[in-house]
C-alpha positions as semicolon CSV with decimal commas, in nm:
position;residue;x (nm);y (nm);z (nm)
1;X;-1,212;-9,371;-19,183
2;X;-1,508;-9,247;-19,344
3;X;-1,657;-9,012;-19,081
4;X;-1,529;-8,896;-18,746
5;X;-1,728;-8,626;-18,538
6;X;-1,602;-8,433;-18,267
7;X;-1,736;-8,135;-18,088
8;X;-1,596;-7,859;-17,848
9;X;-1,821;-7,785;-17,532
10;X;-2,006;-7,442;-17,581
11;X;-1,773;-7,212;-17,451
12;X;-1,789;-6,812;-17,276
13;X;-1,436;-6,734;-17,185
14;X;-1,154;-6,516;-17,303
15;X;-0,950;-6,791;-17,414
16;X;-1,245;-6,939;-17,648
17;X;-1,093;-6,875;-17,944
18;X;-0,787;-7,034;-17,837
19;X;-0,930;-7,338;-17,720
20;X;-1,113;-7,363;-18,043
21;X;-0,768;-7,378;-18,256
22;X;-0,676;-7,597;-18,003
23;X;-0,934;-7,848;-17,980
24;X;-0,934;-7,835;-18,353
25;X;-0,563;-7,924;-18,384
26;X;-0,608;-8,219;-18,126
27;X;-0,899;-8,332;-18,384
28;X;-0,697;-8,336;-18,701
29;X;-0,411;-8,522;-18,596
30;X;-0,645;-8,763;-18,452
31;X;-0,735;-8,859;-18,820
32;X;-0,658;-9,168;-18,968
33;X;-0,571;-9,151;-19,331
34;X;-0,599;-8,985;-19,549
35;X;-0,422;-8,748;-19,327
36;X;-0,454;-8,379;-19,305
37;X;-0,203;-8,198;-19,446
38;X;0,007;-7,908;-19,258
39;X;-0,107;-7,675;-19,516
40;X;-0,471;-7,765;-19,513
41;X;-0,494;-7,802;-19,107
42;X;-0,347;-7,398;-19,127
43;X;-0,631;-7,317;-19,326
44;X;-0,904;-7,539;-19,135
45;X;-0,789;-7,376;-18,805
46;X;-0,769;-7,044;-18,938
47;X;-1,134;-7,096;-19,065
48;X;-1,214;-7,227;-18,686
49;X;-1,096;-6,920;-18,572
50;X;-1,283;-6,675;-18,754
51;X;-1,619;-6,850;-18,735
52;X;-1,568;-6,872;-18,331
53;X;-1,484;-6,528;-18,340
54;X;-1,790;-6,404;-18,537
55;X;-1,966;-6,604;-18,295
56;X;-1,854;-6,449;-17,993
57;X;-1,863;-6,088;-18,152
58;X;-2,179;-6,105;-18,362
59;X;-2,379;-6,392;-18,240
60;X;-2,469;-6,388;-17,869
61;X;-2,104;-6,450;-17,692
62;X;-2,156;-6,862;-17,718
63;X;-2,085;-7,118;-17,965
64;X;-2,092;-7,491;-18,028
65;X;-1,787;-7,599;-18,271
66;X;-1,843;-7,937;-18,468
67;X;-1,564;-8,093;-18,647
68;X;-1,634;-8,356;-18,912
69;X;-1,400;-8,523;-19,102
70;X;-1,493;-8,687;-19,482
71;X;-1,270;-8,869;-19,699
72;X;-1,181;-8,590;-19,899
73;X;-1,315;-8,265;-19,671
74;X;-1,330;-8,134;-19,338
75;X;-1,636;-7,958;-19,230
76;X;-1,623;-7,686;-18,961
77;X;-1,976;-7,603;-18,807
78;X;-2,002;-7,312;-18,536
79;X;-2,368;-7,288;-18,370
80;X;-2,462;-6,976;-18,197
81;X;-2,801;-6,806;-18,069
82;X;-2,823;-6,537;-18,317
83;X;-3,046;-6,606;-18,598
84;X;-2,857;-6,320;-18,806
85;X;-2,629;-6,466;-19,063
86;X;-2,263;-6,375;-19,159
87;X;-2,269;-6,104;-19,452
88;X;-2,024;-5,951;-19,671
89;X;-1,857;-5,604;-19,538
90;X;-1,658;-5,371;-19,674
91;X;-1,325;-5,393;-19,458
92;X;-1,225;-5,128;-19,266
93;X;-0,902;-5,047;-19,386
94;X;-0,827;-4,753;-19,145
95;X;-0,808;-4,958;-18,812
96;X;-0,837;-5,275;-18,943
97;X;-1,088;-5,403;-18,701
98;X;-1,375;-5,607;-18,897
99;X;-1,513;-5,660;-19,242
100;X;-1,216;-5,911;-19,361
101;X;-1,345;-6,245;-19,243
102;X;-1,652;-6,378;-19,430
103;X;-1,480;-6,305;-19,738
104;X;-1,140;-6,468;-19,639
105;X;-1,379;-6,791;-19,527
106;X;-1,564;-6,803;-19,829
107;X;-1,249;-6,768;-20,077
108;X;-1,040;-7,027;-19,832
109;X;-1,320;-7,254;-19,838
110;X;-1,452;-7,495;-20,070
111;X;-1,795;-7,383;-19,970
112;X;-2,020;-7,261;-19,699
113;X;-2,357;-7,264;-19,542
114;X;-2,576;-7,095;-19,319
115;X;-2,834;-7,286;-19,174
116;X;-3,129;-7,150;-18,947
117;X;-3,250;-7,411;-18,640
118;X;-3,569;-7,411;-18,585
119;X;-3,515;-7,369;-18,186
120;X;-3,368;-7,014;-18,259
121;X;-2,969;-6,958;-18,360
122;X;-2,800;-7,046;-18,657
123;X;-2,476;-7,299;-18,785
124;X;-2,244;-7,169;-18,989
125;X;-2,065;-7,440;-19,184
126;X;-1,794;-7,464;-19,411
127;X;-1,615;-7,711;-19,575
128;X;-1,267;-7,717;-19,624
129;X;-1,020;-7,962;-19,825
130;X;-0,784;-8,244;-19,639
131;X;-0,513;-8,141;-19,925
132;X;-0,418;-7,775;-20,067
133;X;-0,528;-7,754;-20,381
C-alpha cells in the first residue's frame, strides 16, 4: 500500500484527546504492510496526542487530525483556527504544566512542519517512522 488517508471529524469535547489516540490506533492496524511496529505506533500516538492537545489549548479548542500512511513514514497533520504556530518553551519544571511538548515532537519525530492556510488556521505536521530506529 503506498498511501492510505484517514481523518478524524473536527472534534470539541472532553474526551478529544482520547478519541484522537483512538482513532489513530484503529488507523495503524488498519495498515497493510509494511506494518507499524508496536514501538513506532507508541510514538505516532503519543505525537497525536500532543499535537491535539496543543490544539485544543493553544489553537482555538478545534482540530482536524489527518493520518497518512507512506511506505516508510507516517504523517500526523492536526489543523486548527489559530494562525499562531507551535514554539519552543522553556518547561516549567515547578508544576509541570506546559513547555515539554514541541520539543518532545520535534526530537521523536523525523521532522515537522507548520503550514499557514490561506483561509485562516494553521496544520501542524509531522512525520514519524513505521520502524524505531
Amino acid at each position: 500500500m503506498d498511501t492510505m488517508c484517514g481523518e478524524a471529524p473536527t472534534v470539541r469535547s472532553a474526551t478529544a484527546v482520547a478519541d484522537a489516540r483512538e482513532a489513530t490506533r484503529v488507523f495503524l492496524e488498519a495498515l497493510g504492510q509494511p506494518a507499524v511496529d508496536p514501538e513506532a505506533a507508541d510514538t505516532i500516538v503519543l505525537v497525536v496526542s500532543e499535537l491535539v492537545t496543543n490544539a485544543l489549548r493553544h489553537g482555538g479548542g478545534s482540530y482536524t487530525l489527518r493520518l497518512t500512511a507512506h511506505p516508510e513514514l507516517i504523517e500526523v497533520a492536526v489543523d486548527d483556527p489559530s494562525p499562531r504556530a507551535p514554539h519552543m518553551r522553556i518547561p516549567d519544571l515547578k508544576d509541570g504544566t506546559g513547555g515539554f511538548g514541541w520539543g518532545m515532537v520535534n526530537h521523536l519525530a523525523h521532522s515537522t512542519n507548520v503550514t499557514h492556510r490561506p483561509s485562516g488556521g494553521k496544520t501542524v505536521a509531522a512525520l514519524l517512522a513505521r520502524q524505531p530506529g
